[in-house]
Every structure is written in structure tokens, then in C-alpha cells.
DOTORDO-717639 format. One record per residue (C-alpha): residue in three letters; x, y, z. Coordinates in steps of 0.02 Angstrom, whole numbers, plus 50000, padded with zeros to 5 digits. Each point is the difference from the previous one (the first is absolute). Last residue first. Layout:
# DOTORDO-717639
ALAXYZ...
END
This chain:
# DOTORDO-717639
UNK491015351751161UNK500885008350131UNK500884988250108UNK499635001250192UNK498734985550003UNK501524989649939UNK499674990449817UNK500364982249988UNK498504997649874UNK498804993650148UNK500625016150086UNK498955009149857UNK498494994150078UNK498515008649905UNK500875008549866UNK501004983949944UNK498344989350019UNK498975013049887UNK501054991449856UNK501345005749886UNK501504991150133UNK499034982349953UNK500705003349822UNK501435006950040UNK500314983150108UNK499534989149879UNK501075006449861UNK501445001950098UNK499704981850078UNK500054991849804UNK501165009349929UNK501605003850108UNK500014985950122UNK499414985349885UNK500815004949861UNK501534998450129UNK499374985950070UNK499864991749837UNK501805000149973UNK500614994150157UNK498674985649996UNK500634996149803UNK501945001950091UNK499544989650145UNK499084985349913UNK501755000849886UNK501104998150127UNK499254986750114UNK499834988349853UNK501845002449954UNK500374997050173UNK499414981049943UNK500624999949850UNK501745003350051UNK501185016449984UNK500865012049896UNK498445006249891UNK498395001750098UNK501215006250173UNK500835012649912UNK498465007349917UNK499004998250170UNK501395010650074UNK499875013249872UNK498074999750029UNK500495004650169UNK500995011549981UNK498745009549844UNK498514996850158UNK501005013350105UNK500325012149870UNK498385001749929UNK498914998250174UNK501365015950051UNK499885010149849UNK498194997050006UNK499545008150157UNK500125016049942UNK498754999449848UNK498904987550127UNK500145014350139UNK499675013149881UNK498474994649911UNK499184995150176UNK500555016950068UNK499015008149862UNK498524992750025UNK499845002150169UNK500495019850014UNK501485003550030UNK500715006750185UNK501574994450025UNK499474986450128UNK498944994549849UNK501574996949919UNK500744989350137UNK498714989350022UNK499914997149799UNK501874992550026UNK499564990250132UNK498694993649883UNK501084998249878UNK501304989850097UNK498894986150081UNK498994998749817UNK501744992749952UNK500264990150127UNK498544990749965UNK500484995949836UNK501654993950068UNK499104989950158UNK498854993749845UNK501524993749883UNK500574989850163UNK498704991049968UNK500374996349823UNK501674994350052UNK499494987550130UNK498474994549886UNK501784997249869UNK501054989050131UNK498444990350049UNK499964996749791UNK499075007549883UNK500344994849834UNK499565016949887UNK498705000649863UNK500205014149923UNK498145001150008UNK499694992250177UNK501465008050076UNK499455016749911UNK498244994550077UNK500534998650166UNK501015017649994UNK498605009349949UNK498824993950125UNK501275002850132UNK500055019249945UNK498175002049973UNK499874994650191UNK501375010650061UNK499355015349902UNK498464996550110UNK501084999650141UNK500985014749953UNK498235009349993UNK499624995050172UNK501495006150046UNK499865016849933UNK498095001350076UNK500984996250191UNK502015002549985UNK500494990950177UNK498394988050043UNK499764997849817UNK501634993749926UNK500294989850167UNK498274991450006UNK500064995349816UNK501944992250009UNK499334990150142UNK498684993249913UNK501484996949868UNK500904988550114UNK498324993550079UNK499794994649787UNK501834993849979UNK500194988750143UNK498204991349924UNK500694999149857UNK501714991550071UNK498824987750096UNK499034997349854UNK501644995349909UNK500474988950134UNK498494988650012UNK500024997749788UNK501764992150021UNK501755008150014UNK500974987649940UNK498544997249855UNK500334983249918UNK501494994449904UNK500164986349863UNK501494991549970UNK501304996249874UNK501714992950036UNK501604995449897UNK499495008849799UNK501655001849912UNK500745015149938UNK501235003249857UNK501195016150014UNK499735018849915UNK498204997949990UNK499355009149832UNK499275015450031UNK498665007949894UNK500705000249838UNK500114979150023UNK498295002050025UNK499475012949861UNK501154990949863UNK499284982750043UNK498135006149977UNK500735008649845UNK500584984749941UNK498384989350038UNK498875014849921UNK501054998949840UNK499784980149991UNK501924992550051UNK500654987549880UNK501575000650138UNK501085014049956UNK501105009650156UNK501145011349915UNK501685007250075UNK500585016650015UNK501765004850091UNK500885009949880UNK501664989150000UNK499264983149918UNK501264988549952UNK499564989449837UNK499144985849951UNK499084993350152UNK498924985049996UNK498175005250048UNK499074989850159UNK498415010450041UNK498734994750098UNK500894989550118UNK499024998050164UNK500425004150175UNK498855016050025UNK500765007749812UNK501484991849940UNK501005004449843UNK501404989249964UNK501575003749928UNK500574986549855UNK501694997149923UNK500995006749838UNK500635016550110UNK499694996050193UNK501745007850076UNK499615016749901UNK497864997650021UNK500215000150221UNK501355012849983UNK498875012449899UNK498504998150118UNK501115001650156UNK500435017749940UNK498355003249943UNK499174995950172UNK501315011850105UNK499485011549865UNK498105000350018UNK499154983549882UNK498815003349867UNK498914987049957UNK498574999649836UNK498684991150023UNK499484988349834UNK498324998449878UNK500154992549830UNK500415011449855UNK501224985849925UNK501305009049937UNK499885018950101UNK499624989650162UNK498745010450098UNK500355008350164UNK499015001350140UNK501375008850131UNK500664996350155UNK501455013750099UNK501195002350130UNK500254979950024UNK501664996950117UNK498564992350144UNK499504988449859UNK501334988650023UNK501935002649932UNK501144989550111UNK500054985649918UNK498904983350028UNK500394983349939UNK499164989949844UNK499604982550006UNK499525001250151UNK500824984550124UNK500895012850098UNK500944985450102UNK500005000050185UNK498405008250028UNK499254992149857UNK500454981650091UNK498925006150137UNK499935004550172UNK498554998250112UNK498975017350064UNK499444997450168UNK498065006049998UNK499015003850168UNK498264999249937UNK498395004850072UNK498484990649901UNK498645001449906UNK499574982749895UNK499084994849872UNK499404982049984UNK499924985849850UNK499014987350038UNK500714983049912UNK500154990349852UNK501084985149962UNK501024989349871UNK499085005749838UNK500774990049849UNK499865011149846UNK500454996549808UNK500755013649917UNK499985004849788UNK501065014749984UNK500705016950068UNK498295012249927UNK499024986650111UNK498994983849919UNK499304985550131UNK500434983049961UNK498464990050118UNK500285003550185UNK500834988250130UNK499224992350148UNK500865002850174UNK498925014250055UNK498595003549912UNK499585010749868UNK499695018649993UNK501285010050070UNK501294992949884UNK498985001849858UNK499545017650027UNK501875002150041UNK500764994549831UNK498665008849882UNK500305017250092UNK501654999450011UNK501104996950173UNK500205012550157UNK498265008749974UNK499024985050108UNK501004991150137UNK501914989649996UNK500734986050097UNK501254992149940UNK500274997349799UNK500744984549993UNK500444993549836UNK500984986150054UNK501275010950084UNK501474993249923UNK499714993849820UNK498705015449998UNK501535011650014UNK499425011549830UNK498404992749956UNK499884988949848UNK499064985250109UNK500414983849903UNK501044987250126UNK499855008950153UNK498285003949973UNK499734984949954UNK500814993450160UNK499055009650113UNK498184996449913UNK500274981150042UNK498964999650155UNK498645010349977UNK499834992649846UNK500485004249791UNK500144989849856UNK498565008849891UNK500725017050052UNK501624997749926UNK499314994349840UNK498905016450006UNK501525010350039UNK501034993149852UNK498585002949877UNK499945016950060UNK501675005149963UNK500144991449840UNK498345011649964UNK500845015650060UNK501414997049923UNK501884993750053UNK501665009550026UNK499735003450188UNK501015014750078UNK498555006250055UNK499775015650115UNK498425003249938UNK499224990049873UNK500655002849819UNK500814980849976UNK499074989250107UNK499834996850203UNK499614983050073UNK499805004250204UNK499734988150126UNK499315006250164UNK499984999350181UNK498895008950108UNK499695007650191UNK498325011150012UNK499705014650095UNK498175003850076UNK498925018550047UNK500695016450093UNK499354993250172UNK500755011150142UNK501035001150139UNK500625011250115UNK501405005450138UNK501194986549923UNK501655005950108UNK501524995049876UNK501834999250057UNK500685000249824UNK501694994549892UNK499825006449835UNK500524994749828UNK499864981749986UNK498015001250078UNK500694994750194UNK498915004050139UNK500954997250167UNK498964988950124UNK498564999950106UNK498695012349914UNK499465014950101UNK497944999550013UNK498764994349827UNK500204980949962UNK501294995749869UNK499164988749846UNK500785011349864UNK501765010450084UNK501114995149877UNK499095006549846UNK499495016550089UNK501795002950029UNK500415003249842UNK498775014949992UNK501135009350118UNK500905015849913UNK498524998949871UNK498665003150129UNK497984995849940UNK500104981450032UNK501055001450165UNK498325011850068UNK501065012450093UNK501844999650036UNK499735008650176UNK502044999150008UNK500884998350158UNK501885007449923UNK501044992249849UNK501524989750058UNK501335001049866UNK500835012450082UNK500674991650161UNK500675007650154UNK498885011550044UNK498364994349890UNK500034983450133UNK499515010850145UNK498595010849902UNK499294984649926UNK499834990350176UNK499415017950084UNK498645001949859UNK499454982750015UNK499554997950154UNK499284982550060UNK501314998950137UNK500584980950003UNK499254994649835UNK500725017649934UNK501724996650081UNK499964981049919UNK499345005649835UNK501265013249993UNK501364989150030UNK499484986449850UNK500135013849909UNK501725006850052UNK500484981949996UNK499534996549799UNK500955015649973UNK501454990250075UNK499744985949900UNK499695013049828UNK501855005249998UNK500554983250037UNK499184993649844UNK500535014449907UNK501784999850062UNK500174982449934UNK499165002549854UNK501265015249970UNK501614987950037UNK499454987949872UNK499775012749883UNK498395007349945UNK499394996649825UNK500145015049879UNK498465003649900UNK500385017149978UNK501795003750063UNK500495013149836UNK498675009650031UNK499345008549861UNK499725018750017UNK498655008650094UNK499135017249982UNK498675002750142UNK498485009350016UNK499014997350151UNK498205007549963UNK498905009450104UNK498274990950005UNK500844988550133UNK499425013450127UNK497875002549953UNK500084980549966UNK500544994750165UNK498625014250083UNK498644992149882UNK500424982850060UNK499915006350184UNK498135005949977UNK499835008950171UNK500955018349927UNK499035012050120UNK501935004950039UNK501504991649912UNK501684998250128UNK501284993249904UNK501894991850088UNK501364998049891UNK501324989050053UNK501804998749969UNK501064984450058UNK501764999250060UNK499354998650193UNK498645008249994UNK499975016349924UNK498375011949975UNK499215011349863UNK498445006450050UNK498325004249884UNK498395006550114UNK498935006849863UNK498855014950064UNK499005008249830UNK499735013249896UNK499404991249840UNK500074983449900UNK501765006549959UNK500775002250156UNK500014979049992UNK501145000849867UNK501155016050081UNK500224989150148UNK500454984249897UNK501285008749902UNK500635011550187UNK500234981650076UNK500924992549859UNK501085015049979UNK500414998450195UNK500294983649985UNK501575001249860UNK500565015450106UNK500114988250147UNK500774987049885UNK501365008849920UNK501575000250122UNK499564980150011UNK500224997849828UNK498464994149895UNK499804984149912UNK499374990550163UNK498735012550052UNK498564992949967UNK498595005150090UNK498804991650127UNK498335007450008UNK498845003050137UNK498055004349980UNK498795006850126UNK498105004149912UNK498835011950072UNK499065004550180UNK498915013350012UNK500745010750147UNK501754994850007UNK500204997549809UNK499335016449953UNK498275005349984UNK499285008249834UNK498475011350020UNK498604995249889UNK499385009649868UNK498084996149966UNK498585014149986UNK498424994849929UNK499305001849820UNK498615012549980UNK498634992849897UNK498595013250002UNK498144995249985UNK499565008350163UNK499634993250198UNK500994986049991UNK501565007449926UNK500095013150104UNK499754987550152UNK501264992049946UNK501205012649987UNK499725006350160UNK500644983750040UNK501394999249871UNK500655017450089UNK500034992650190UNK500974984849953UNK501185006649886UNK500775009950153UNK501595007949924UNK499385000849817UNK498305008850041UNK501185010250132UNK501085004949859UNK498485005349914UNK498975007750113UNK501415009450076UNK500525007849845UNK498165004549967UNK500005008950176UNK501495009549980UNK499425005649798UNK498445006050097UNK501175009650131UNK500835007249865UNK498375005249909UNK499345007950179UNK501735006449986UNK499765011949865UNK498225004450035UNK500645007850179UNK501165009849890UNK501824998850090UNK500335012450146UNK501075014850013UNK499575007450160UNK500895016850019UNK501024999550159UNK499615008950170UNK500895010250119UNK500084995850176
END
């Protein structure tokens, strides 16, 4: 059989390669296995002067391996039309999405579901524990609103609407009092919650609410519950807004509240006076006060003097209250003396006060499991805002600017609204000319201007004695995304690992006699060339770690799934060359030669293979959820490796093992037949 000319690479040139192999795999397996490399460095360390800093990059875990942060919202919905509302979500979901995106590649699990006529967003965070920072990181995105006056603020409900409202809230009194019963009976909340969500939407799910103190949805409840002993407590929990089935699951000591009354002289100047008397008049009136006073009359001077807004009817009583909800000067006081004596005239930025303490008691924190029946309200009946919404919200914003007023050169953002946004924009300042439009950013007026004129183009100004860095702060978020619909904050909970530590070790375990069985195959059935595809296979995995690491990606079960699947593809790979070098040595070429040829003809098929699958990946990363999301993109950096993988890092290992004695010595190590010529 007739021979080919061996045309081989210098042995010097890939003796460098192989160098630039092995640095490659020092690297990303310094950054893979951080554990291994800080040793050595160590030691280094130790043993010379030199101050090498050790290797850190974690790998990221998703929320089913590491645990993370579970948060539902309720949105509002009620200005929208029904056609609009699933689009209205889905722009909320995709804000949020992108927001979180932004701290890196990540996993976020953000649904949209319907109960009943409710919306609900459900958030997935992974590796984030602090729940606090996980609120903060979504209400950073603003809700931008432009509101008109509303023409009901203030109204009083009608005989007929006090009546429904009363009725309304006896039968949400029953559902409560109905999930007590079941969950006294059964002592499952989810199934209770899940039951009653069916048929009624103002039932919130089993909520972990946390420590009450630290949860804004539920701190009301805290009040209420002082003095309960830990276990499910015996009747509904009533705070005015919320109607709860509580489970205390702990306790704990977060210092004393006191209970007060006071009598309160103000002057002319002190805030929130609508006194016409000095400071000294003021004072002199206090101190007369003060000289008549008792335990038993203080009551009916307050009754008689106190210049508090309602005093004549509550006698000055301040309920129970604990340190950081009154002034500095007030509370000191209060906490200080004993109860039933009154203070000497003590001086606040509101007036002269004189202090009867009525009681003091522990004050305890509480984290409990809340199923939450939301009671009606008079605002639900009657808008009682002084200005109403419109339809133009932040989700019409194309583009925020810093801006600086050309009169006053103060600092201002800029707005301008897409067409759909400019349209409404111009028919909310036509049938508002001579009256005011309110701004409102996250609930709050910021901005109340009275409009002059119609204003067709679609800008608007937001100025609020803004420093520069606090308007371009505000420009940059509401650039970012602004949340098409309000959300409010239902249920907040803390998740640990689904999987747990047990079954990840299992799944590594799985994965090492996996690839142990990869080894034995690869070098049973292609001897040396296997070998050198499992050496590649080791550089390869190293690689891929430390991209995760670097990027970093969340890794999920649904991304180690993808990443593993990577290796069958790299593996594959190194499956078709070497056929392919099988079949050129049948020809007759010389070892070197058949190598270059089988990965020069191999590649059209590795190329065009991995190019479908990566197309797939593509698909999958951009049209559908986080999770599969995850699974896609581990895939597509495995797929990508293994193909650097395949046609570097093995070629240049096995022509370099192919230059030795070995390949002369027992060329059917290299997959040659004893009949080939060499």
C-alpha cells in the first residue's frame, strides 16, 4: 500500500502549545479548585518572602441548591382593563427580571399568576438570605404615576356604603374565623390557605412572615399579639387592617414599651402650632399647670388645657409606644420615671408636655406563620387620595434625563413619554388647564405643578430641590425600567436548600462513576488517543468551572444537568475524530499525518453538529423561563468549550505523545493495524 508524505508540526512548536495547555489548565483549575491552589500557595508563601494573595471566586448556587429569598406580591390592577392586564404583568415581570439581571448572570424565578381577580407575582432570589435586602433590590424600580385631583377626596360614605362595609367585613370575619377552626382541626396551613384562595381573593396564602418587627406587610400585628404565648393563637388577630390566623413559632425579648398621657402647651413657631402665644407665656402656663397637678386630676387638665389636636377626647392618651416612635427628649423621660407619677414640664420641638406614665411592659418579637384575610376599608369604597390615578405610569416612559432648569439652574429629570404616552399626556393637561397634575414617584407626590397650557410633545419635568447626584440617581432608575403597575408586598419567606447538602454529594458522586466510566470507554476502544481525550476532558471541565465561576453563572440542578451533558458532547467529539484517524491510517499515512487529517475532516461534522445545538440553546435562553434559561446557557459555554476542547487541547496532546519512542514501539496503541505501513 502506498505511502503518504508525513507532514508533521515542529516538535518545538507544540512542546510550546502543550506548555500554553498546561498553563491554561493551571489557571482555570487554580480558579476551579481554590482549595488546592491557596495551599500550594501557602506553602510558597511560607517558605519565601513573597505575598501571593489566594484564590477566591465562589461558584453561585441557585435557589434549589443554596437556598435564597421567596417573595409574593400583590399588584394592582384596578385601573387597568381586563384585555390589558396580562400584558400589564408581563412588563412588570420582564422590569424586575431585567433588575435583578443586572447584579450579573443569574436564575430569578419571577411568575405572573391569577387567582380569582387578583394578580400575583411570585420572586425566587438565590443565595439572597437577607430578605430586607431582596425587598429593597425590587422596590428600587420606581412606580411613576401622574394623578389629577379627585373630585371624591374626603367624601364620607353613604349610609348604604357603611352598610355594605360592615357586612362586607362580617363575612370576612367568617372566612377567618373558618380557617382557625380547619387549622385547629388539621394543623395545616398550606391546605387551609390554598382552599380559601379559590374562592376568595383577599385571602393571602400560609405566610412564614418572619420576625413581625422586621416585616412591613405584618408589623401591625406585633402590637396585638404582646403577652401571647408562642404555639397557634386561639382566636382571629385583628390590627384594623388585617384579619390573621397567627402560629407564634418564636419569641424573643426586644426590650420594654411604655403607655403615656400628656398635656401639651405649644407656642407660636413650634411645630405644628396653631398657638398665638410666646414661648415664655407658653411656659408660664405649663408651670402653673404643673403646680396643680395629681395622679388623679391630670385627666381633666388635660382636658381642660392640653393644646393637642383631640386631647378633649382621648385625654391625652398616647397607648402604648417603645423607643424611636416619639422624640428623643419625650421618650427618655417617659422611659425613665415611674409609673403613675408625672414628670416635671419637659421641652420637645411641638411644645411644653407634661407626662403621666400609665404602664411599662416587655416588649417581644415574634416569628410567626400567617394566614392574612384582608378587611375592607372605607378607601376601598371611596378613593380618599387627594389626587386619582390616570392611565399614564411609568411603563409609557421611553426616556429620563438630568436636566437642569434654564431659570433657576437647579437640578431636574427630564421625561419623555412613547406615543401611546404622549397622546394621554396631552389629554390629561387639555381637560386639567388652570388646575394641578401631580407627580408621584413610589406613592408620594414630588411634584405637584398647575398646568398652563396643553402639552402635545409628550415631555414633562420632574423638579423637586433635587442635589445633581439625587436627579441623576432618579434619571438612571426610572431609565432602567419603571414598573408598569404598583405592587404590594403579601408574603416573604426564607427558603433553604430543596435539594440539601446530602443530595448534591449524591449527584457528585453520580457524576464521578459517570465519568470513570467515560475513562474506561475512551481507553479500552481508542487506547493512547483516549487517554489523551481524557486529559483534554480534565482541562475541559476545569475550564468550564471557572467560566461559571468568573461569569459567574447560578447553577441550578437544571444547569449541572446541562453542563453534563456538555461532556457526552465533548466526548462525542473525540468519538468522531478518532474514527476518523482510524480510517486514515487504514489508507496508509503515516501517524502524524492521519492525526492532522482526521481532526481537519472531522470538523465539518463537530462544527455543524454543535452550531444546532447552540441554535437550540439560543432559542431556549431567550423565549423561555429562568429556570431552562439556566439549562441553556451551562450547555452552550459546555458546547463551546468542548469544541476548544476537542480540536486544541487533545490534538496537541496526542501529536505530541505520537513524536515519542511509544508510537514506534506499539503503534497499535495509536489505533494503527499491524498491517499498515508506517
Amino acid at each position: 500500500m502506498a505511502t503518504t508524505k508525513n507532514v508533521s508540526t515542529p516538535k518545538k512548536s507544540l512542546v510550546k502549545r502543550a506548555l500554553l495547555v498546561f498553563v491554561l489548565f493551571l489557571v482555570a483549575g487554580s480558579i476551579s479548585y481554590p482549595q488546592g491552589a491557596n495551599w500550594l500557595i501557602g506553602r510558597v508563601n511560607a517558605l519565601t518572602s513573597a505575598k501571593i494573595p489566594s484564590v477566591n471566586f465562589p461558584i453561585v448556587l441557585g435557589l434549589d441548591l443554596q437556598g435564597g429569598t421567596h417573595l409574593e406580591y400583590v399588584a394592582d390592577l384596578s385601573k387597568i382593563p381586563e384585555k390589558d392586564r396580562q400584558s400589564a404583568m408581563d412588563g412588570v415581570r420582564n422590569v424586575i427580571e431585567r433588575r435583578v439581571n443586572q447584579m450579573g448572570v443569574s436564575e430569578p424565578t419571577v411568575l405572573t399568576t391569577k387567582s380569582g381577580e387578583q394578580w400575583r407575582l411570585t420572586i425566587e432570589l438565590a443565595g439572597v438570605r437577607d430578605i430586607n435586602q431582596a425587598i429593597k433590590m425590587i422596590g428600587e424600580t420606581p412606580i411613576l404615576e401622574f394623578r389629577e385631583e379627585n373630585p371624591d377626596a374626603g367624601r364620607a360614605l353613604t349610609e348604604e356604603e357603611t352598610k355594605a362595609l360592615n357586612a362586607e367585613n362580617e363575612t370576612r370575619t367568617k372566612v377567618a374565623e373558618e380557617a382557625l377552626t380547619r387549622v385547629q382541626s388539621s394543623a395545616n396551613f398550606d391546605e387551609v390557605a390554598r382552599d380559601l384562595q379559590k374562592d376568595h381573593a383577599y385571602v393571602s396564602g400560609a405566610v412564614d412572615a418572619g420576625w413581625l418587627s422586621e416585616n412591613t406587610t405584618y408589623a401591625g400585628l406585633l402590637d396585638v399579639l404582646q403577652g401571647q404565648s408562642a404555639g397557634l393563637v386561639k382566636k382571629v388577630v385583628d390590627d384594623g387592617s388585617t384579619l390573621a390566623v397567627v402560629d407564634i413559632k418564636e419569641k424573643k425579648s426586644i426590650g420594654s414599651e411604655v403607655s403615656a398621657a400628656h398635656l401639651l402647651i405649644q407656642w407660636k413657631g413650634a411645630e405644628r402650632s396653631t398657638a398665638t402665644t410666646t414661648k415664655e407665656e407658653a411656659k408660664a402656663l405649663i408651670e402653673k399647670i404643673a403646680k396643680e397637678a395629681t395622679s388623679e386630676n391630670f385627666d381633666t387638665l388635660v382636658r381642660k388645657y392640653s393644646q393637642e389636636p383631640g386631647a378633649a377626647e382621648t385625654g391625652g392618651d398616647l397607648g402604648w409606644f417603645k423607643k424611636g416612635d416619639m422624640v428623643e427628649a419625650f421618650e427618655n423621660k417617659a422611659f425613665g420615671m415611674e409609673t403613675n407619677k408625672i414628670s416635671e414640664v419637659i421641652e420637645t420641638p411641638f411644645g411644653f408636655h407634661l407626662i403621666k406614665k400609665t404602664g411599662e411592659r416587655p416588649r417581644e418579637d415574634m416569628r410567626a406563620t400567617i394566614i392574612a384575610v384582608a378587611k375592607q376599608r372605607q378607601s376601598d369604597i371611596v378613593d380618599s387620595e387627594p389626587y386619582k390615578r390616570t392611565d399614564l405610569t411609568g411603563k409609557n416612559l421611553q426616556r429620563a434625563t438630568l436636566d437642569f432648569d434654564p431659570q433657576t439652574g437647579s437640578a431636574q429629570v427630564s421625561l419623555q413619554f412613547d406615543g401611546e404616552g404622549s397622546k394621554m399626556f396631552s389629554e390629561i393637561t387639555r381637560r386639567n388647564i388652570g388646575k394641578p397634575v401631580a407627580i408621584y414617584l413610589d406613592g408620594t407626590p414630588i411634584s405637584i405643578p398647575t398646568v398652563q397650557n396643553e402639552i402635545p410633545s409628550g415631555q414633562a419635568v420632574i423638579s423637586g430641590n433635587f442635589t445633581i447626584q439625587e436627579a441623576k440617581e432618579l434619571s438612571q432608575r426610572l431609565q432602567a425600567g419603571a414598573l408598569p403597575v404598583a405592587i404590594s408586598l403579601v408574603a416573604q419567606q426564607s427558603v433553604g436548600p430543596v435539594l440539601g447538602a446530602e443530595s448534591v454529594s449524591a449527584s457528585l458522586v453520580a457524576g464521578l462513576v459517570g465519568f470513570l466510566f467515560v475513562i474506561i470507554f475512551m481507553v479500552m476502544f481508542y487506547r493512547v488517543p483516549g487517554l489523551m481525550s481524557v486529559l483534554a476532558l480534565v482541562c475541559y471541565s476545569a475550564i468550564v468551572i471557572a467560566l461559571f465561576k468568573l461569569i459567574p453563572v447560578t447553577l441550578s440542578m437544571s444547569g449541572i444537568a446541562g453542563f453534563i451533558l456538555s461532556i457526552g458532547i465533548a466526548v462525542d467529539a473525540n468519538v468522531l475524530i478518532f474514527e476518523r484517524m482510524k480510517e486514515e491510517l487504514k489508507s496508509g499515512k503515516a501517524l502524524g499525518l492521519a492525526i492532522d487529517d482526521a481532526f481537519t475532516r472531522a470538523w465539518p461534522s463537530i462544527r455543524d453538529g454543535n452550531a444546532t445545538t447552540l441554535i437550540v440553546c439560543l432559542v431556549l435562553f431567550l423565549f423561555t423561563s429562568s429556570l431552562i434559561k439556566g439549562f441553556a446557557l451551562t450547555l452552550s459555554i459546555g458546547i463551546v468549550t468542548s469544541m476548544f476542547s476537542a480540536i486544541v487541547i487533545t490534538r496537541v496532546l496526542l501529536k505530541l505523545v505520537a513524536l515519542t519512542p511509544l508510537a514506534r514501539i506499539a503503534p497499535w496503541l495509536f489505533l494503527k493495524s499491524r498491517s499498515t505501513n508506517v
